[in-house]
N, C-alpha and C positions, 0 to 999 in steps of 0.2 A: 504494500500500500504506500510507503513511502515515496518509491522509485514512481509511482503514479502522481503524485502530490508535486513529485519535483519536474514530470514532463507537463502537466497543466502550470504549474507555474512561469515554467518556460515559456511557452508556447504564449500564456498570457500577456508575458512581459515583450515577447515578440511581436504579440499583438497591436499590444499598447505602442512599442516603437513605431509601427506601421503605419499606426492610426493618429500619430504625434507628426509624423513627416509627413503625411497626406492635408492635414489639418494646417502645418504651417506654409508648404507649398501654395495652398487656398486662399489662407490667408496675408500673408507677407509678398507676397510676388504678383505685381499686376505685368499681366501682356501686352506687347507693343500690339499700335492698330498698326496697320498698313495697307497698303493697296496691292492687290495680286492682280496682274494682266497671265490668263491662260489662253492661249491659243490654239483652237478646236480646228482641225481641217473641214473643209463644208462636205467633204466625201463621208463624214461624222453626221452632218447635218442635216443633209440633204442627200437621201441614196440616188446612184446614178440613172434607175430605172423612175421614179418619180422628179429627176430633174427635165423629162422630156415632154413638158407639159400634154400631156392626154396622150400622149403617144405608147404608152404601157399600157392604155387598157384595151380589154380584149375584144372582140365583137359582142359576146354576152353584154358586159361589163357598159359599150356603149349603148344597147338597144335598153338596157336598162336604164340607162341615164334619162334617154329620150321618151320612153313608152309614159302615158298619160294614166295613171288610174282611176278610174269611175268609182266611186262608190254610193249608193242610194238605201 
């Protein structure tokens, strides 16, 4: 039971270190702001098959664009 007593003590005081250096990291250190420019390629942005304005859809794809639905 001892050898029990002194790995919880352990482990608690490890603890408590863990939880002391998370707490002052929080607290005492503020982060710089700044500006990030990332640069996205447009072949990211825009895929090569939807850069050909209407030219990817199918015949299905345009009669349905076009077909008028009735409904009453």
């Amino acid at each position: 039971m001892p050898s029990l007593m002194r790995f919880l003590t352990v482990i608690a005081a490890m603890a408590a270190l863990g939880f002391g250096a998370v707490f002052a990291l929080a607290t005492l250190v503020t982060p710089r702001t700044r500006e990030i420019v990332v640069n996205i390629p447009t072949s990211k942005l825009r895929p090569a098959a939807a850069a050909q304005d209407g030219a990817d859809r199918s015949a299905g794809a345009r009669a349905a664009a076009t077909d008028v639905v009735e409904t009453r």
